[in-house]
PyMOL Python script that loads the backbone (N, CA, C, O; Angstrom):
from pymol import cmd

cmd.read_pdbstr("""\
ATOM      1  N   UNK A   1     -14.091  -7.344   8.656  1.00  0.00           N
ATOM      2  CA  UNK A   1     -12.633  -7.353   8.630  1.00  0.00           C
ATOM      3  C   UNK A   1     -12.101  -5.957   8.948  1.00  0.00           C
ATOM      4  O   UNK A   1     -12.766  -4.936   8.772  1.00  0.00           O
ATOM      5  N   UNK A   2     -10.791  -5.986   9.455  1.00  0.00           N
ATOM      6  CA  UNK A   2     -10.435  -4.644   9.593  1.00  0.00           C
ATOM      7  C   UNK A   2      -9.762  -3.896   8.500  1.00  0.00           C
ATOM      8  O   UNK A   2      -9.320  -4.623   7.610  1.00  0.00           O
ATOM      9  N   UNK A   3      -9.606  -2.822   8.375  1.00  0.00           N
ATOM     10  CA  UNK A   3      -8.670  -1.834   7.111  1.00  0.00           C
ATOM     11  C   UNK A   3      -7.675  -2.723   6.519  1.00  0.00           C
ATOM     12  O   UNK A   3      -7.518  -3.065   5.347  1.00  0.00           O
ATOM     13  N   UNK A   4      -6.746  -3.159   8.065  1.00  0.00           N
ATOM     14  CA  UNK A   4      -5.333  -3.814   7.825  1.00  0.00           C
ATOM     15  C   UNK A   4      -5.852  -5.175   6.963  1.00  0.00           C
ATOM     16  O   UNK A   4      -5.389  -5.471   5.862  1.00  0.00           O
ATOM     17  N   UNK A   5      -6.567  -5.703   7.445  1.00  0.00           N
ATOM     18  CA  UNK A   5      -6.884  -7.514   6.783  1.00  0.00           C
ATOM     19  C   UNK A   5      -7.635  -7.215   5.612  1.00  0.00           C
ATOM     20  O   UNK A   5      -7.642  -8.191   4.862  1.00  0.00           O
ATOM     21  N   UNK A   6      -8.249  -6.275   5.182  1.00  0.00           N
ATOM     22  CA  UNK A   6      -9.047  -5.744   3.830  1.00  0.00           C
ATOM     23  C   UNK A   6      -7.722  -5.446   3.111  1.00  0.00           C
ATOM     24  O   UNK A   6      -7.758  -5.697   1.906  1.00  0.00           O
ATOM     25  N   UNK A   7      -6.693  -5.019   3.530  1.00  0.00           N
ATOM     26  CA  UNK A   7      -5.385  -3.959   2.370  1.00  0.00           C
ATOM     27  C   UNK A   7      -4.356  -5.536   2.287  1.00  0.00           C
ATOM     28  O   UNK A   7      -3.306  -5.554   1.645  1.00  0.00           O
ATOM     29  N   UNK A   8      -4.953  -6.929   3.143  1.00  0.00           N
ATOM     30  CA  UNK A   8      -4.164  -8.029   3.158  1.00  0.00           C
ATOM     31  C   UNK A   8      -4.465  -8.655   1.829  1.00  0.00           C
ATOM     32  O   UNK A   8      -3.703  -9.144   0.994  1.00  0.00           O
ATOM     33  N   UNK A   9      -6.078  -8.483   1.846  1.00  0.00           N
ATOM     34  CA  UNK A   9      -6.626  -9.236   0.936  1.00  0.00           C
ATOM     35  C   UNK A   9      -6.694  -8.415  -0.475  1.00  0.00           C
ATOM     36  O   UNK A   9      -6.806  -8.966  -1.570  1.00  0.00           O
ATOM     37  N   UNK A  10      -6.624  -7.268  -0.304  1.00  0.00           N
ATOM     38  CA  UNK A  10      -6.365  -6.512  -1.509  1.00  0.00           C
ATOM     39  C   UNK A  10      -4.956  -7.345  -2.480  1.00  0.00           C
ATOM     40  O   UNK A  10      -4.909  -8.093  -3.456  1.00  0.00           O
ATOM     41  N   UNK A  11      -3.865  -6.655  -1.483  1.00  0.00           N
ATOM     42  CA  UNK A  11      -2.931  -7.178  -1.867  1.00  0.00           C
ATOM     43  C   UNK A  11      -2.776  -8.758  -2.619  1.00  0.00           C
ATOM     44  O   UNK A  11      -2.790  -9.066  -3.811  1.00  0.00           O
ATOM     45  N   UNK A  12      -2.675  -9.311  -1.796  1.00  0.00           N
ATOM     46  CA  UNK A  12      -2.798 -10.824  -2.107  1.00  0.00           C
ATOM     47  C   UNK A  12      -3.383 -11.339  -3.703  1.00  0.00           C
ATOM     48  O   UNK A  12      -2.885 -11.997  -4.616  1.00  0.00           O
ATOM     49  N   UNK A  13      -4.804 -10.607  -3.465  1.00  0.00           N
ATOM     50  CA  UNK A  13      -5.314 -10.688  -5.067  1.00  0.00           C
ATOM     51  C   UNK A  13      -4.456  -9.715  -6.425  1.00  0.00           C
ATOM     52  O   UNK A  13      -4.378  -9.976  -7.625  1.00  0.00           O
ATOM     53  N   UNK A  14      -4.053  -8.862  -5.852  1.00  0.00           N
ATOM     54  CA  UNK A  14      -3.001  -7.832  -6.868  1.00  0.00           C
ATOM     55  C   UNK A  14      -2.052  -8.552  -7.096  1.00  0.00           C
ATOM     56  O   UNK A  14      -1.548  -8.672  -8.212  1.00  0.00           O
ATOM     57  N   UNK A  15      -1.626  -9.203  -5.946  1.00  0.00           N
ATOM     58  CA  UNK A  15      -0.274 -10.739  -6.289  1.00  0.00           C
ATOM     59  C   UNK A  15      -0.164 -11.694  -7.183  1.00  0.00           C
ATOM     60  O   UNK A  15       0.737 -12.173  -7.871  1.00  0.00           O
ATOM     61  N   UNK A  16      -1.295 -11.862  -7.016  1.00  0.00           N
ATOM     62  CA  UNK A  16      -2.205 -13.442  -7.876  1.00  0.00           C
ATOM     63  C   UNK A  16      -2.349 -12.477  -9.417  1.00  0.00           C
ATOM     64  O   UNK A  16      -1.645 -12.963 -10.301  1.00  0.00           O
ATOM     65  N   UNK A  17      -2.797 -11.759  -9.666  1.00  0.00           N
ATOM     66  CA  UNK A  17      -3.040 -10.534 -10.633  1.00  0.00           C
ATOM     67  C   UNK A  17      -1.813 -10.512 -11.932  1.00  0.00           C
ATOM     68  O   UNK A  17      -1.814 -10.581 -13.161  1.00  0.00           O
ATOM     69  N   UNK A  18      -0.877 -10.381 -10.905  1.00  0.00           N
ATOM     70  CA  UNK A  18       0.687  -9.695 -11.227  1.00  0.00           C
ATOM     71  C   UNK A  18       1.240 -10.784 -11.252  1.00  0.00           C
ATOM     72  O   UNK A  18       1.444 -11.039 -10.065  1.00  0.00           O
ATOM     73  N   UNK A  19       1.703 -11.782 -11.989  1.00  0.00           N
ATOM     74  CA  UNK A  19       2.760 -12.947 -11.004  1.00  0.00           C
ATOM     75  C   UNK A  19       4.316 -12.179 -11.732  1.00  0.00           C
ATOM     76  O   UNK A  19       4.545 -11.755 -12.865  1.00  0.00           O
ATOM     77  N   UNK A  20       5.193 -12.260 -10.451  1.00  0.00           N
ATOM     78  CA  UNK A  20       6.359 -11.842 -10.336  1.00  0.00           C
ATOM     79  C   UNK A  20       6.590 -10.451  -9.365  1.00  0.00           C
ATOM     80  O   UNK A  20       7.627  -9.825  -9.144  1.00  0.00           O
ATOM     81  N   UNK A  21       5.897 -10.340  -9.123  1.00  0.00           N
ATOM     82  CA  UNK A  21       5.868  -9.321  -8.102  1.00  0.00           C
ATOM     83  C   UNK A  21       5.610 -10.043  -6.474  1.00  0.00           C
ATOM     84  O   UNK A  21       4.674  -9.734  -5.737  1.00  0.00           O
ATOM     85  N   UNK A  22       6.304 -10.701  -6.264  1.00  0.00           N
ATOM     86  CA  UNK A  22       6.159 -11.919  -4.535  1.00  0.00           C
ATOM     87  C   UNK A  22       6.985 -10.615  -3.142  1.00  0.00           C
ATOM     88  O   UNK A  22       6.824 -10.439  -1.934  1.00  0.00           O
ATOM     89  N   UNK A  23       7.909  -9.946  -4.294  1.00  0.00           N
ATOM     90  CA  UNK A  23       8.506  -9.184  -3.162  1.00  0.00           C
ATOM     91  C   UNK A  23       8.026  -7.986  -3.048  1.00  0.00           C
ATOM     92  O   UNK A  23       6.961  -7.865  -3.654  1.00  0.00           O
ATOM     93  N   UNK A  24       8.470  -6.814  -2.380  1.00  0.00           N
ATOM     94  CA  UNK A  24       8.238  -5.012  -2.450  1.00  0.00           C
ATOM     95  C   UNK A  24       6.595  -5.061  -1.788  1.00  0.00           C
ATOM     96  O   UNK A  24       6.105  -5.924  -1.060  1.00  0.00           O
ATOM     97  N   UNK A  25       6.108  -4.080  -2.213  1.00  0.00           N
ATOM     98  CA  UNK A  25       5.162  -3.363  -1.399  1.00  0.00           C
ATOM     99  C   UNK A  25       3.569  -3.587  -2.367  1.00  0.00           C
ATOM    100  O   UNK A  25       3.756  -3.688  -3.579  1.00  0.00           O
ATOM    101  N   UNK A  26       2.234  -3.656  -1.941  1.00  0.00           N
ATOM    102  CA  UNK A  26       1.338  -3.425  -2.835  1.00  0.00           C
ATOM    103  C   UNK A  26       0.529  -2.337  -3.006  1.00  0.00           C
ATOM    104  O   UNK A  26      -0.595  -2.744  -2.714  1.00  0.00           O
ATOM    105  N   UNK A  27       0.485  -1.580  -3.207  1.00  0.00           N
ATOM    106  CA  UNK A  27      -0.271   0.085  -2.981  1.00  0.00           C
ATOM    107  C   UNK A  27      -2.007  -0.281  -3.011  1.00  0.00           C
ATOM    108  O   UNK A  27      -2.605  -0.908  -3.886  1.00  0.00           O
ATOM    109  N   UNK A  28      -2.422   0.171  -2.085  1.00  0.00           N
ATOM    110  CA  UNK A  28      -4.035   0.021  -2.009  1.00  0.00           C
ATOM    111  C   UNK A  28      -4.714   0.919  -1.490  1.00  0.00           C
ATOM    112  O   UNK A  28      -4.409   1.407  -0.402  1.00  0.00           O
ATOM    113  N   UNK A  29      -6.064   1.400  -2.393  1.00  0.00           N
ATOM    114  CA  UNK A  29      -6.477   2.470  -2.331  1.00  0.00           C
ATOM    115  C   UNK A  29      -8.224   1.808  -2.922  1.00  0.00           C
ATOM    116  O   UNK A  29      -8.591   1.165  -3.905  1.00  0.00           O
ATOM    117  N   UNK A  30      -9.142   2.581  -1.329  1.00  0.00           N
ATOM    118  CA  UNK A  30     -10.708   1.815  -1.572  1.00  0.00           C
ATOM    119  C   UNK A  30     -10.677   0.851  -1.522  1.00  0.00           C
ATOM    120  O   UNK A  30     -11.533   0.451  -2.311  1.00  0.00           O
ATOM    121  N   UNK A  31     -10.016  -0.283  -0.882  1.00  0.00           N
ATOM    122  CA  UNK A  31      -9.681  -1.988  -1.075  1.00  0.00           C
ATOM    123  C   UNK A  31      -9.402  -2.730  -2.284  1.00  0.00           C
ATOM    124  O   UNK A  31      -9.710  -3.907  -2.469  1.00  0.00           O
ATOM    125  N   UNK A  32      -8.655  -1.791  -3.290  1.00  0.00           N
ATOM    126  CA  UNK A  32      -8.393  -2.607  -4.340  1.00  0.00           C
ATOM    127  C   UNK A  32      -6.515  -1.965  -4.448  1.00  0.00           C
ATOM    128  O   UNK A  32      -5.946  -0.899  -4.212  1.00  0.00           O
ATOM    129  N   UNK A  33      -6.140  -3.239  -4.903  1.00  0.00           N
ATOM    130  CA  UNK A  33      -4.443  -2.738  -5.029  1.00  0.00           C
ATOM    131  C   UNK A  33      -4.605  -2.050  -6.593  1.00  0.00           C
ATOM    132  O   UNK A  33      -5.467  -2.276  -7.441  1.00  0.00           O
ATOM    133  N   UNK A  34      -3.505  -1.179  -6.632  1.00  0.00           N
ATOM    134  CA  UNK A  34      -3.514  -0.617  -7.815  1.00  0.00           C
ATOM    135  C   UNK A  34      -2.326   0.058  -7.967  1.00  0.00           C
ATOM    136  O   UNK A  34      -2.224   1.223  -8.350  1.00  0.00           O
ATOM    137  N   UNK A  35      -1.148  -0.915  -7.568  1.00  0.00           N
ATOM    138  CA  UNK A  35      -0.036  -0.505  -7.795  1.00  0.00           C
ATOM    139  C   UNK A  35       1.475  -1.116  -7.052  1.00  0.00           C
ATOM    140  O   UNK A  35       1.358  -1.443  -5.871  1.00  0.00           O
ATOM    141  N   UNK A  36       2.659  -1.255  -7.596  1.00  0.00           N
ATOM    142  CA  UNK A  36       3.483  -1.987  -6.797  1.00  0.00           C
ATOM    143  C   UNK A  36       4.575  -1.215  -6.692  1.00  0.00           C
ATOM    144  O   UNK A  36       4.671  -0.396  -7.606  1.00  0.00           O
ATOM    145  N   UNK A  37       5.642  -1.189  -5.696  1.00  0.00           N
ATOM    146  CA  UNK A  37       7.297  -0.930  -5.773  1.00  0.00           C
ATOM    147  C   UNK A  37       7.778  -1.896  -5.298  1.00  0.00           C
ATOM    148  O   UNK A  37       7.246  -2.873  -4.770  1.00  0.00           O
ATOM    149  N   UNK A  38       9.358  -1.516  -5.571  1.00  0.00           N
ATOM    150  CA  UNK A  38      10.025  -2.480  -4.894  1.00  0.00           C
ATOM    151  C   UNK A  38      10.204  -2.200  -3.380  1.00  0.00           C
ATOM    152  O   UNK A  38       9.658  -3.117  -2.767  1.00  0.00           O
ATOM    153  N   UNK A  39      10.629  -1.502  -2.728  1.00  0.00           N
ATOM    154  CA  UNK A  39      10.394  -1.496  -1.209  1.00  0.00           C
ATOM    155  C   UNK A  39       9.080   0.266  -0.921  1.00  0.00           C
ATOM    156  O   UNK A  39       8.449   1.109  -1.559  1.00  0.00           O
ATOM    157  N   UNK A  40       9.388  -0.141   0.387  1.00  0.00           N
ATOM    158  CA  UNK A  40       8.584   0.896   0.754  1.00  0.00           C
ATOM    159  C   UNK A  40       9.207   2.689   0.530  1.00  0.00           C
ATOM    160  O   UNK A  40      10.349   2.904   0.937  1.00  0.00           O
ATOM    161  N   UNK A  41       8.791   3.311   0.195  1.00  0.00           N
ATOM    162  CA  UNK A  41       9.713   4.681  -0.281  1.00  0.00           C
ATOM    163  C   UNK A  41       8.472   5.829  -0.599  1.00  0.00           C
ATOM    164  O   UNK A  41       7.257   5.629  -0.585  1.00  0.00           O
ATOM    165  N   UNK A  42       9.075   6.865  -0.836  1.00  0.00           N
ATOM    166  CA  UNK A  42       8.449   8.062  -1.407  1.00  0.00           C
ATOM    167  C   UNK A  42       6.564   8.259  -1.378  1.00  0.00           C
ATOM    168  O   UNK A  42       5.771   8.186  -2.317  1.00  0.00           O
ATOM    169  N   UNK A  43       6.296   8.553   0.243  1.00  0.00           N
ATOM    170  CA  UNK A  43       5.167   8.534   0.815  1.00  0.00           C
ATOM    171  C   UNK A  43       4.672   9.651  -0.224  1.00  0.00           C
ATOM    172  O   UNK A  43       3.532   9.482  -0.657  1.00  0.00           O
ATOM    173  N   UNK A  44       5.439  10.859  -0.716  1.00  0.00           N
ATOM    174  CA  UNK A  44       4.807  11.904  -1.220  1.00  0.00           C
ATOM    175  C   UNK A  44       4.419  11.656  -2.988  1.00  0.00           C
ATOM    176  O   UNK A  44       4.189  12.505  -3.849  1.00  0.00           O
ATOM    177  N   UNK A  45       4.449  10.484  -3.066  1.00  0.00           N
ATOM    178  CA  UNK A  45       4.100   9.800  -4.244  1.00  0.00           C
ATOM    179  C   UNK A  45       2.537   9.221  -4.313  1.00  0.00           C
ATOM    180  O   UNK A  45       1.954   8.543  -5.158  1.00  0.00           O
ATOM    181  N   UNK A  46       2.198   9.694  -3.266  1.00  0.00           N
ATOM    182  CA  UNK A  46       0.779   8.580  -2.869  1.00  0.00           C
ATOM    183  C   UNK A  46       0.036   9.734  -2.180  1.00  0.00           C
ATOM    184  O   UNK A  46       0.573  10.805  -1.897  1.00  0.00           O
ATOM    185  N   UNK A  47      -1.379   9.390  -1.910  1.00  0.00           N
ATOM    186  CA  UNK A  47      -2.192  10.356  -1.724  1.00  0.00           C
ATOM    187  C   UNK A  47      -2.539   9.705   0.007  1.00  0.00           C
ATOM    188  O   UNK A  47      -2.606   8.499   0.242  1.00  0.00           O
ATOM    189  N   UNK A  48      -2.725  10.800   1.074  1.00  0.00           N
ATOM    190  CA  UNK A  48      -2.794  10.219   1.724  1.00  0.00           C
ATOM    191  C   UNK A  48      -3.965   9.050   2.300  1.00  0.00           C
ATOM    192  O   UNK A  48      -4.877   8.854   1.497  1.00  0.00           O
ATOM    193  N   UNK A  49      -4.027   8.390   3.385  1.00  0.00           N
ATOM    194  CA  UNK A  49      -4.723   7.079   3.704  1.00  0.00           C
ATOM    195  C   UNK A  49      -4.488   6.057   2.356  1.00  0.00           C
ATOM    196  O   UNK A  49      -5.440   5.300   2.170  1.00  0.00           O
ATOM    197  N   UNK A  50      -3.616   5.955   1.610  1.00  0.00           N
ATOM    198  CA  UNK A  50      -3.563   5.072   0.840  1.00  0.00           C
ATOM    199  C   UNK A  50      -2.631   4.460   2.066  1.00  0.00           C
ATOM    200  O   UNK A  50      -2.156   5.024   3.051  1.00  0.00           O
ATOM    201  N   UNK A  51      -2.528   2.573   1.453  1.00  0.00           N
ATOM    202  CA  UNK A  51      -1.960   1.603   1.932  1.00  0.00           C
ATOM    203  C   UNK A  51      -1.092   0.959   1.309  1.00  0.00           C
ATOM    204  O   UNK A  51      -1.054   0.864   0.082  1.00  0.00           O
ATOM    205  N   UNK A  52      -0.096   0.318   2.304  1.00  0.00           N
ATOM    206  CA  UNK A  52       1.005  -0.578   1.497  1.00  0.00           C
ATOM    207  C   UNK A  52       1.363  -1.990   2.397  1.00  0.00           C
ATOM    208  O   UNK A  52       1.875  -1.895   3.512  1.00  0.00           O
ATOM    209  N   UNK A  53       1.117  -2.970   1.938  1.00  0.00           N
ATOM    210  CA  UNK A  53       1.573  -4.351   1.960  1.00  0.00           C
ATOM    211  C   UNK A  53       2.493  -5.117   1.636  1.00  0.00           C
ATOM    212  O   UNK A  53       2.384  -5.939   0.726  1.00  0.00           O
ATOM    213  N   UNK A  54       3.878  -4.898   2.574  1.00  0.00           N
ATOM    214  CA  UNK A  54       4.447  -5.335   2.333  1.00  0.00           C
ATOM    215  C   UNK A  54       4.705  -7.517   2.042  1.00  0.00           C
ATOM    216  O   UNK A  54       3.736  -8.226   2.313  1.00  0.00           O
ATOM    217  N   UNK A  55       5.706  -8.027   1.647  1.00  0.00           N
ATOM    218  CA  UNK A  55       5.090  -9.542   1.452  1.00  0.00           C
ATOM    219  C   UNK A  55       5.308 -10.119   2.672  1.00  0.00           C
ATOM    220  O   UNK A  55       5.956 -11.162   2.585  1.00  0.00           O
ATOM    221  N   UNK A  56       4.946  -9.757   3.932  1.00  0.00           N
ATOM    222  CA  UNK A  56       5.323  -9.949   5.075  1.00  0.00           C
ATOM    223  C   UNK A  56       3.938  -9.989   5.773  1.00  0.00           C
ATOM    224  O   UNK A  56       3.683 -10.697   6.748  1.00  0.00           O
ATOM    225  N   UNK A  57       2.895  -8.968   5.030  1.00  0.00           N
ATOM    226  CA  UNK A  57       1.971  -8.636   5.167  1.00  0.00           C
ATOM    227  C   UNK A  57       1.684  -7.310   5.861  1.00  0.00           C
ATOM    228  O   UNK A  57       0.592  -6.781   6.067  1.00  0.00           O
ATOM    229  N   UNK A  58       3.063  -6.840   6.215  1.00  0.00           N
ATOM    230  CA  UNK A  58       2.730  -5.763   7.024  1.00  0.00           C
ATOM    231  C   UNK A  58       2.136  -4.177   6.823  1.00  0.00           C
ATOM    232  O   UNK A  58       2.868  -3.250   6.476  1.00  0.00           O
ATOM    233  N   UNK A  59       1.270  -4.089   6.989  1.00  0.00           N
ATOM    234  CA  UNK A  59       0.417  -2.560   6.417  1.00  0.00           C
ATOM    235  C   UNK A  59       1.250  -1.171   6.840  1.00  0.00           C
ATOM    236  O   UNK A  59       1.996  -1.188   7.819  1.00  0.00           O
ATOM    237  N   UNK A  60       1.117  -0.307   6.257  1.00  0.00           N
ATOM    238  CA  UNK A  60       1.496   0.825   6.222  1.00  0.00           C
ATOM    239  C   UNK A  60       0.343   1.434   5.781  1.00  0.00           C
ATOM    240  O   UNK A  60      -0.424   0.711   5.144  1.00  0.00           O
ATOM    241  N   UNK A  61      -0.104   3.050   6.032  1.00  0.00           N
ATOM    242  CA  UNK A  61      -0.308   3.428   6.167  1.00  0.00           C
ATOM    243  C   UNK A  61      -0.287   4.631   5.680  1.00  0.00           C
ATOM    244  O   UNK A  61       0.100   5.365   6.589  1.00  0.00           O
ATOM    245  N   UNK A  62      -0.608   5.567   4.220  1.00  0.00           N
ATOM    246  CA  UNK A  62       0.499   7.289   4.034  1.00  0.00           C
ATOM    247  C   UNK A  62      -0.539   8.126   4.646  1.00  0.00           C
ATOM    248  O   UNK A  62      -1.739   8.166   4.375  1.00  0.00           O
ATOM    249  N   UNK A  63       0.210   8.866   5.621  1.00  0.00           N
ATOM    250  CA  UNK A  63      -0.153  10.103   6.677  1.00  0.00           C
ATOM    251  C   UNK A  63       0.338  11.327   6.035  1.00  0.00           C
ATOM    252  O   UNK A  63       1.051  11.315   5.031  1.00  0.00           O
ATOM    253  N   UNK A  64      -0.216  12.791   6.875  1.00  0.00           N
ATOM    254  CA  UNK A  64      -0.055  14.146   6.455  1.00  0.00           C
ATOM    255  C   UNK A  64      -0.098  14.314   5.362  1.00  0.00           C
ATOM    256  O   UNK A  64      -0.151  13.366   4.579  1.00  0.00           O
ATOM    257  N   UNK A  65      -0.087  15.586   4.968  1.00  0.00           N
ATOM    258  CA  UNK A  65       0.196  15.743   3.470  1.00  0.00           C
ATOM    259  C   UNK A  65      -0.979  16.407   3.047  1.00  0.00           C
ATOM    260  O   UNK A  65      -1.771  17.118   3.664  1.00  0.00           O
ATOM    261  N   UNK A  66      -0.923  15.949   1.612  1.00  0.00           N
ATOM    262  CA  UNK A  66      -2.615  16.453   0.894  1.00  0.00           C
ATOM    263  C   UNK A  66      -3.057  15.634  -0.019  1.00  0.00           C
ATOM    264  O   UNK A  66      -2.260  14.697  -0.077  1.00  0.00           O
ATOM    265  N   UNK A  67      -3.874  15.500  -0.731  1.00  0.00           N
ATOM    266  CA  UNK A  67      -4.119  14.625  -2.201  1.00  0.00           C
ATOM    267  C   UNK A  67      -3.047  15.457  -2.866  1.00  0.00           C
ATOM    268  O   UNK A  67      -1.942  14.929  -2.740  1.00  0.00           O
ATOM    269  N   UNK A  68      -3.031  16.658  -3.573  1.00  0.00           N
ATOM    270  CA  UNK A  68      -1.960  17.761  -4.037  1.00  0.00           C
ATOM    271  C   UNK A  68      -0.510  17.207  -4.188  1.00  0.00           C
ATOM    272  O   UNK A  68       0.007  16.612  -5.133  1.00  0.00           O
ATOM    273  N   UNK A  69      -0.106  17.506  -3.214  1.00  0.00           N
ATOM    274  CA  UNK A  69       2.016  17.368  -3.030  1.00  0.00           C
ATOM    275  C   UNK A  69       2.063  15.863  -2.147  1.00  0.00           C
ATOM    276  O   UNK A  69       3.166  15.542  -1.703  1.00  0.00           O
ATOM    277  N   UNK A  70       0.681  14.781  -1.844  1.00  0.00           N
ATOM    278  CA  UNK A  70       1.070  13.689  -1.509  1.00  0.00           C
ATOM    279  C   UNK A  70       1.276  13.662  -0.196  1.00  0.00           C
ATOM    280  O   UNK A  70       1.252  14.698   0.468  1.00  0.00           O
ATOM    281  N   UNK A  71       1.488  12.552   0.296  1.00  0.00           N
ATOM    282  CA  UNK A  71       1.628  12.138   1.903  1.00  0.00           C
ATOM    283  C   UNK A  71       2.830  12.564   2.706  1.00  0.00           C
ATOM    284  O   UNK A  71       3.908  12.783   2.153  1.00  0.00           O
ATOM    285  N   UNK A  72       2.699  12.655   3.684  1.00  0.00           N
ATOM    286  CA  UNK A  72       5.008  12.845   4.278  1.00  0.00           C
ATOM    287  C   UNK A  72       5.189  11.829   4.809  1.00  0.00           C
ATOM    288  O   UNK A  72       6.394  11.700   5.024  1.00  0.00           O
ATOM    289  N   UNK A  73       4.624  11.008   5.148  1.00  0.00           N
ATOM    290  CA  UNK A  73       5.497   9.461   5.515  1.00  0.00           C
ATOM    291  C   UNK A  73       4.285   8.610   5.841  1.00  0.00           C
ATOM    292  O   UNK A  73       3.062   8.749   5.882  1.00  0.00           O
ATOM    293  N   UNK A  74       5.021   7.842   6.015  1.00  0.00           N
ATOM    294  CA  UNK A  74       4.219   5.947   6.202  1.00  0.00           C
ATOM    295  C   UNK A  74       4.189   5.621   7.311  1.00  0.00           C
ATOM    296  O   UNK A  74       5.264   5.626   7.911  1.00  0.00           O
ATOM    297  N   UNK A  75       3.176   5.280   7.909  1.00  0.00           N
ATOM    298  CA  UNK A  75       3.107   4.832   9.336  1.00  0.00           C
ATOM    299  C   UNK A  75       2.567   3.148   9.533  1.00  0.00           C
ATOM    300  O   UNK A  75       1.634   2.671   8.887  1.00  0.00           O
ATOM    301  N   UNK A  76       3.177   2.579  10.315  1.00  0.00           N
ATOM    302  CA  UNK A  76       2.915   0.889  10.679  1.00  0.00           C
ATOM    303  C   UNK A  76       1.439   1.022  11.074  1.00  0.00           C
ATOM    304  O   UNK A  76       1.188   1.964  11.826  1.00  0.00           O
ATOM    305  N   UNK A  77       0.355   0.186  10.670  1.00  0.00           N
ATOM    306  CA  UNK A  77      -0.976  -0.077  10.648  1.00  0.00           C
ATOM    307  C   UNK A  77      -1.156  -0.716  12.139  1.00  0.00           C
ATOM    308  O   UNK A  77      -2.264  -1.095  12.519  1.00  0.00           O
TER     309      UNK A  77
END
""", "prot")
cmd.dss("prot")
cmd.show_as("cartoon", "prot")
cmd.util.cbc("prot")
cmd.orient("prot")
């Protein structure tokens, strides 16, 4: 599978996990989700190559940055 369809299936099970969380984003990091918001936001909150799934399925991506002060933005997978 690829990154994107691994951070699908992450998600999905973090869904099933969580019930009430159908909308916002799923944070995934090593192929396991481990975290939710409500939309996509504040890349410098996240370390970078972490992932986000939105319920659309659509991956993101957090770029630049450091582990330290966090990512500078989100890029489409």
């Amino acid at each position: 599978m690829s990154a994107a369809q691994d951070a699908r299936a992450a998600a999905e099970a973090w869904r099933a996990r969580w019930p009430g969380h159908a909308g916002g984003v799923v944070l995934v990091w090593s192929g396991e989700g481990y975290g939710w918001k409500n939309c996509l936001r504040d890349a410098g909150h996240e370390r970078p190559g972490a992932l986000a799934v939105d319920a659309d399925g659509n991956v993101y991506r957090a770029e630049g940055g450091n582990d330290l002060d966090g990512a500078s933005v989100w890029v489409v997978v």
